[in-house]
Residue frames relative to the residue before (quaternion, step in Angstrom):
aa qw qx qy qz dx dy dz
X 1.0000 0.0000 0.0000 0.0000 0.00 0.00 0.00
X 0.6150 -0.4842 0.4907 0.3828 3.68 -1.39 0.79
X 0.5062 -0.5769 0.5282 0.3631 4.09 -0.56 1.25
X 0.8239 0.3931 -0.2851 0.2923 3.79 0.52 -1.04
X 0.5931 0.5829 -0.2860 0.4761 3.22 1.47 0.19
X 0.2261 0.6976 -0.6509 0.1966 3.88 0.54 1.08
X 0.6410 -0.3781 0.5408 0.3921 3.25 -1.81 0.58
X 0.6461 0.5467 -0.4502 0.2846 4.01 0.16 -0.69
X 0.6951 0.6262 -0.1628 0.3135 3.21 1.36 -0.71
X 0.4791 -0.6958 0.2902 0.4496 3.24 2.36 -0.36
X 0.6303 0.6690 -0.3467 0.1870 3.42 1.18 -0.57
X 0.2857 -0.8470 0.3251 0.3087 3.22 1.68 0.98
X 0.1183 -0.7847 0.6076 -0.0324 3.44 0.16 2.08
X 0.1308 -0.7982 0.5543 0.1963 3.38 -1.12 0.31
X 0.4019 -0.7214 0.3709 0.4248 4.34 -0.37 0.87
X 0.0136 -0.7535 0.6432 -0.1355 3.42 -1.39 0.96
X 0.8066 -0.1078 -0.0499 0.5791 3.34 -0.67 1.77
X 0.6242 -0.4090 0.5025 0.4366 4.21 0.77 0.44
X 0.6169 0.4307 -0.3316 0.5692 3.40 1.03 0.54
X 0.1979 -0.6690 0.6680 0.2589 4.03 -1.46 0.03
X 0.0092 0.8302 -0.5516 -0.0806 3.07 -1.48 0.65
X 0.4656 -0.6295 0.4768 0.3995 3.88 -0.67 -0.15
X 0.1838 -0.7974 0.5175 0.2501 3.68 0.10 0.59
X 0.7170 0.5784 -0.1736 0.3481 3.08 -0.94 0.39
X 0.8090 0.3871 0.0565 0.4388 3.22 1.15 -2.00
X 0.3363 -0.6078 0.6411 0.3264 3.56 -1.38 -0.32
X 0.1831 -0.7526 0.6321 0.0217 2.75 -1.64 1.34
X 0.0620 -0.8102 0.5782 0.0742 3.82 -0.67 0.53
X 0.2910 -0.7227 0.6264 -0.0247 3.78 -1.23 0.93
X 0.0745 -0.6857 0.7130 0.1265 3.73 -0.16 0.55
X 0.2093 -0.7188 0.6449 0.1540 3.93 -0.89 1.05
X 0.7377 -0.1652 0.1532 0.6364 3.72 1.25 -0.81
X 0.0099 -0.7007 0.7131 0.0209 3.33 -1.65 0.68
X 0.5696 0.5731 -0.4480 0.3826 3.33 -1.14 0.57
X 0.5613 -0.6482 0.3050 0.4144 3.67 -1.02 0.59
X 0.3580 0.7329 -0.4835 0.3177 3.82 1.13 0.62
X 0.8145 -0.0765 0.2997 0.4908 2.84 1.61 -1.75
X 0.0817 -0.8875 0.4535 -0.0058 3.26 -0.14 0.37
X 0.4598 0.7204 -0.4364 0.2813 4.10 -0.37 1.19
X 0.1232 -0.9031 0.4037 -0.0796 3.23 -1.06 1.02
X 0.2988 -0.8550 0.3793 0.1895 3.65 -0.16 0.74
X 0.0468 0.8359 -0.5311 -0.1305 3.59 -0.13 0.88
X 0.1942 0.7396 -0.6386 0.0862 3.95 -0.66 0.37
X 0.0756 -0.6555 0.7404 -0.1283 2.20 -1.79 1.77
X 0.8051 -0.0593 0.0342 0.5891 3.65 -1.09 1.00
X 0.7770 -0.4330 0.0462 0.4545 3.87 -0.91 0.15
X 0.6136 0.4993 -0.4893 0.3670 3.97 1.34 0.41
X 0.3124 -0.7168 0.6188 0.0752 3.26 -1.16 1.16
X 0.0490 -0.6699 0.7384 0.0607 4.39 -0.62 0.87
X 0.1762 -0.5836 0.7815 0.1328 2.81 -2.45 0.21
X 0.0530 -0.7744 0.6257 0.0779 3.43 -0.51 1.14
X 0.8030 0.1488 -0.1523 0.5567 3.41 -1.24 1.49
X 0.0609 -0.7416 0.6542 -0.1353 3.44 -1.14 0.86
X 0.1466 0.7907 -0.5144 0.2976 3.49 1.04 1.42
X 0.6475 0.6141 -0.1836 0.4122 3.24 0.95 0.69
X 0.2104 -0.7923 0.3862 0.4230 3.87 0.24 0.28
X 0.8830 -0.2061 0.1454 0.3957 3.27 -1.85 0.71
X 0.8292 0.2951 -0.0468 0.4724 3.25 0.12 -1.71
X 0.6837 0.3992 -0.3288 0.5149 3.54 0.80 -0.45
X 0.4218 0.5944 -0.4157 0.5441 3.83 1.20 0.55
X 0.7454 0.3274 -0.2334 0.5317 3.63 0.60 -1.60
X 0.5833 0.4601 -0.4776 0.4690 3.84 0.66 -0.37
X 0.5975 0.6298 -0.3609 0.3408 3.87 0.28 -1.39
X 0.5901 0.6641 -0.1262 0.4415 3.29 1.38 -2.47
X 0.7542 0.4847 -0.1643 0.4114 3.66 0.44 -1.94
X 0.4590 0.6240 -0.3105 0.5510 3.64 1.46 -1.16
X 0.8784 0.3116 -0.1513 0.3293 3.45 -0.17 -1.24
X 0.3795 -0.6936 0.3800 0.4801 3.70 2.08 -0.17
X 0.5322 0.5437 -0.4990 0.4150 3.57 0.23 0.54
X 0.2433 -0.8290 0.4969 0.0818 3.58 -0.87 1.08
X 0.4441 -0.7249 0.3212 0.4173 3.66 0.14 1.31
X 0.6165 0.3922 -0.4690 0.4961 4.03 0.51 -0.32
X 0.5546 0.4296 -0.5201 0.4873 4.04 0.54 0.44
X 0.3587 0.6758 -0.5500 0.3349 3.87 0.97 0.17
X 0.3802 -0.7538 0.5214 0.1241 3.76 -1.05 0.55
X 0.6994 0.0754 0.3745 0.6040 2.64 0.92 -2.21
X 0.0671 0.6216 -0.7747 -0.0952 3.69 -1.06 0.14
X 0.2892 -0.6888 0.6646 -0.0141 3.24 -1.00 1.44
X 0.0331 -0.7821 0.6221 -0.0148 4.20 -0.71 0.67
X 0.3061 -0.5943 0.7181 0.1935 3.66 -0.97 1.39
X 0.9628 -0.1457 0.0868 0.2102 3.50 -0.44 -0.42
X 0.8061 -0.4261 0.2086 0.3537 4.28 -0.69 0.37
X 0.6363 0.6370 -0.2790 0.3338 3.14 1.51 -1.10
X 0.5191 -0.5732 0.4707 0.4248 3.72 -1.13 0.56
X 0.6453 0.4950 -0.4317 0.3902 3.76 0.16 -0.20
X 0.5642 0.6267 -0.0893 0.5301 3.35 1.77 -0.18
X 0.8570 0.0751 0.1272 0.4936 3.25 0.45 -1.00
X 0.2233 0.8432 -0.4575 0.1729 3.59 1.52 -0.30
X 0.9369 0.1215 0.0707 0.3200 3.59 -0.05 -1.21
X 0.3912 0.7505 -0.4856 0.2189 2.92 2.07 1.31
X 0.5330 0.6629 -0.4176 0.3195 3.49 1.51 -0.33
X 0.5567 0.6718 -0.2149 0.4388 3.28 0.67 -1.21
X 0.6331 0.5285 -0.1977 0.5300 3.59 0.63 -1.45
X 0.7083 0.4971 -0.2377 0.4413 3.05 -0.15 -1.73
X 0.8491 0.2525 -0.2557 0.3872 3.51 -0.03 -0.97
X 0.5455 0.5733 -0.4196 0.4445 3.63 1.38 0.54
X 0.8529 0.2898 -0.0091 0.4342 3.06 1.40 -1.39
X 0.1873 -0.7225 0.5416 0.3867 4.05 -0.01 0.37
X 0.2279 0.6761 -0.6466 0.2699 3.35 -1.10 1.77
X 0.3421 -0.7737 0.4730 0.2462 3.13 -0.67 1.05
X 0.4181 -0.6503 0.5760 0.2655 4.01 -1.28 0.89
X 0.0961 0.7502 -0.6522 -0.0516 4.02 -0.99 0.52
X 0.0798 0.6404 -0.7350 0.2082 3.34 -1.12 1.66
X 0.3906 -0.6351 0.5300 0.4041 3.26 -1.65 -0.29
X 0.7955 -0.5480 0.0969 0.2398 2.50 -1.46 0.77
X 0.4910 0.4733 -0.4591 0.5693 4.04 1.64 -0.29
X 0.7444 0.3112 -0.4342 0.4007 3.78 0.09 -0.79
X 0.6899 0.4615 -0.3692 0.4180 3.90 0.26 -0.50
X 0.4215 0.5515 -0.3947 0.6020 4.00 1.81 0.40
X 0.7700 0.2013 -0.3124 0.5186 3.65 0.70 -0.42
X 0.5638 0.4349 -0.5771 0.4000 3.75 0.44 0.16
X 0.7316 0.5249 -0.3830 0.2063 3.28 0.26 -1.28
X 0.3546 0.6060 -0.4892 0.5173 3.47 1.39 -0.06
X 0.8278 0.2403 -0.2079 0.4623 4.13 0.28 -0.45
X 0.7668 0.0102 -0.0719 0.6378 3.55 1.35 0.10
X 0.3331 -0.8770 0.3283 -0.1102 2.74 0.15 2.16
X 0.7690 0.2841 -0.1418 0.5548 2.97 1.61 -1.84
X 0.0866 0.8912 -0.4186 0.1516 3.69 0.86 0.73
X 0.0087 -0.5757 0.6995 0.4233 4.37 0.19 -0.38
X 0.1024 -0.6261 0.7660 0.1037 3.18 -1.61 0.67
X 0.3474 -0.6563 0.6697 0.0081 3.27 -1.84 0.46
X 0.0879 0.7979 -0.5910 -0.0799 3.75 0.06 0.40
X 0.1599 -0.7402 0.6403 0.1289 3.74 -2.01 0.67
X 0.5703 -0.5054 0.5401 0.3573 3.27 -1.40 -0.30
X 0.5660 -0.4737 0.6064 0.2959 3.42 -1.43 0.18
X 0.7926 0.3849 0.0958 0.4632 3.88 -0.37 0.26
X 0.7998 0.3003 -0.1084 0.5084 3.20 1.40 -0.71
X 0.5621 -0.5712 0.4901 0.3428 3.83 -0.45 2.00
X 0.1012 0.6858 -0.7203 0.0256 3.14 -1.75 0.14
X 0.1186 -0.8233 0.5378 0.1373 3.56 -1.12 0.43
X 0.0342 0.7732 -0.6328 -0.0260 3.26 -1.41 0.66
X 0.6945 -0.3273 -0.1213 0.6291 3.15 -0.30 1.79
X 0.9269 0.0394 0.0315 0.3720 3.38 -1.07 -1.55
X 0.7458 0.4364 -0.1859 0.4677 3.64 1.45 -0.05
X 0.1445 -0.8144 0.5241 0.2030 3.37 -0.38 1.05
X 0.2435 -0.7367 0.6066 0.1730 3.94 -0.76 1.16
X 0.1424 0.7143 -0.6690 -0.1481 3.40 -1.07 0.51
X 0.2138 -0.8398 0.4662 0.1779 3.99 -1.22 1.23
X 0.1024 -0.9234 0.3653 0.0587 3.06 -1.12 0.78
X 0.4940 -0.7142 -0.0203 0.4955 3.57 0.18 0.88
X 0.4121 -0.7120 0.5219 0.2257 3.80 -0.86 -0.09
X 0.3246 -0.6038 0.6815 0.2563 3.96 -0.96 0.30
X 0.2792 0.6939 -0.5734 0.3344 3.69 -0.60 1.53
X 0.3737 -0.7637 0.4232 0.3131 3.78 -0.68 0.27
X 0.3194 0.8352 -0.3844 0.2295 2.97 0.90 1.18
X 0.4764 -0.6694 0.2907 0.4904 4.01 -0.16 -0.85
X 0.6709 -0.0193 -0.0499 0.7396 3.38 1.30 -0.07
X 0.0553 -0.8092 0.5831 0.0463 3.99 0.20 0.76
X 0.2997 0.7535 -0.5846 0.0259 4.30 -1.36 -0.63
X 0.4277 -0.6257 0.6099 0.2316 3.06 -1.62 0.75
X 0.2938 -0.6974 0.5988 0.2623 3.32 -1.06 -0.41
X 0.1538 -0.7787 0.5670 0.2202 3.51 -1.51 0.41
X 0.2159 -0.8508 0.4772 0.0427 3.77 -0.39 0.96
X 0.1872 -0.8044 0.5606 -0.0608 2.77 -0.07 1.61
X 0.2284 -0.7592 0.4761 0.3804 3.85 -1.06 0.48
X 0.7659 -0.3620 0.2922 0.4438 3.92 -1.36 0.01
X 0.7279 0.3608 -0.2683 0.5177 3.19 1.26 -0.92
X 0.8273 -0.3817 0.3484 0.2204 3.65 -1.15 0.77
X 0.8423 0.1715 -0.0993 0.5013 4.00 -0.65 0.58
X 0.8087 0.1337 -0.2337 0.5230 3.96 0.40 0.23
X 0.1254 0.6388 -0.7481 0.1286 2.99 -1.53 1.47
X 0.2481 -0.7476 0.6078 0.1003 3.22 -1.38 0.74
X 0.4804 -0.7075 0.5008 0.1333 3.40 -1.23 0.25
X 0.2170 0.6981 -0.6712 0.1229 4.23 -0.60 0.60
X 0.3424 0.6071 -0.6868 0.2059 2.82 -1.76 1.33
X 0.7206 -0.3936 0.3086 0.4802 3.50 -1.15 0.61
X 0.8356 0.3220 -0.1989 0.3982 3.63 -1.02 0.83
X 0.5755 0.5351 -0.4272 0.4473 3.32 1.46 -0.31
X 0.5153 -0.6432 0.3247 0.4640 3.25 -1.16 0.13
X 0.2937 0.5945 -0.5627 0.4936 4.06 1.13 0.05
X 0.7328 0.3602 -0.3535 0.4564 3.56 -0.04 -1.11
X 0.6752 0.5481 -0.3412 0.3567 3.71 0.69 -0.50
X 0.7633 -0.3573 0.3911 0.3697 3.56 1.17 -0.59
X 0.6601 0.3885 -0.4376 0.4710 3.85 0.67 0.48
X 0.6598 -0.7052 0.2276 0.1244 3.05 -0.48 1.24
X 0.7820 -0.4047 0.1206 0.4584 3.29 0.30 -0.79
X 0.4703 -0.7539 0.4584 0.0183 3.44 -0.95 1.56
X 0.0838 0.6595 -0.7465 -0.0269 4.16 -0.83 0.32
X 0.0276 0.7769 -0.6281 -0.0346 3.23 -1.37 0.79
X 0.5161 -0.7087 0.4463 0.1795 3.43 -0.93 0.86
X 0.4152 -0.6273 0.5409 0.3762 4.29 -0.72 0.96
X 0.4343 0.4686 -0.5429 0.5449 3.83 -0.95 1.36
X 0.9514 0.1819 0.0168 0.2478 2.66 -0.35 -1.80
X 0.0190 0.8257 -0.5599 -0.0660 3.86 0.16 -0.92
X 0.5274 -0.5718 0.6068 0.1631 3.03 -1.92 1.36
X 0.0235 0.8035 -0.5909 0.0689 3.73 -1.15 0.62
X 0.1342 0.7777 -0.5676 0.2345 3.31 0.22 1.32
């Protein structure tokens, strides 16, 4: 389970697979922020993302394990942008785990130079996408990058989406977020 998600906290978890979850909701995990590293767990209902992979291989699955998420429960790794603090430990991963890589298509031109044998997945800016229970939609960002974005993650059910990209304060370092359909976190 996400460390920030104990029953003490009210968030009326319910057990699932030897696991807790928030039915219903999005859950988010900051694993690391900062120019050391950079990664993030989103999960909603049974899909589980990793935004950014600023992090080596193994210090991903430890970071991952920490937070109760098992790296073959990965869906998607989703990447704002090119930088190693960003993208460090998608090769490595990738060639441990079957997970698909989503970038666009100028920033996933400069990783794949470092993780060649990757399945990539490329999107638009602007353009919705789905991955299982979460619909991602990316948009651009002001970053020194070549084709940078954040993403908003919106669940299947109606009323809650949330926002990540460079500058937000998630990107800045509070840890982990649960939000409730109605309402929604907007940073």
């Amino acid at each position: 389970m996400f460390p920030c998600h104990k029953k003490k906290h009210g968030y009326g978890l319910a057990p699932f697979r030897g696991r807790y979850y928030i039915p219903r909701m999005m859950q988010f995990c900051v694993l690391g922020s900062g120019s050391g590293g950079n990664a993030t767990i989103v999960r909603a209902g049974e899909t589980v993302l990793l935004v950014d992979a600023g992090f080596s291989a193994a210090r991903l699955r430890d970071k991952m394990k920490s937070a109760g998420v098992e790296p073959d429960e990965l869906d998607a790794i989703l990447l704002t942008h090119e930088h190693a603090d960003h993208m460090k430990g998608v090769h490595q991963f990738t060639r441990k785990h079957a997970v698909r890589v989503y970038a666009t298509r100028h920033t996933a031109m400069c990783v794949q130079e470092k993780a060649p044998e990757a399945p990539w997945a490329y999107f638009e800016k602007g353009q919705s996408f789905r991955i299982g229970d979460i619909v991602i939609t990316p948009f651009p960002t002001y970053h020194d990058a070549v084709d940078p974005v954040g993403f908003k993650f919106e669940t299947v059910q109606p009323g809650f989406h949330f926002r990540y990209g460079a500058g937000s304060r998630l990107h800045r370092g509070i840890p982990c977020h649960g939000g409730q359909p109605g309402g929604g976190i907007k940073l």
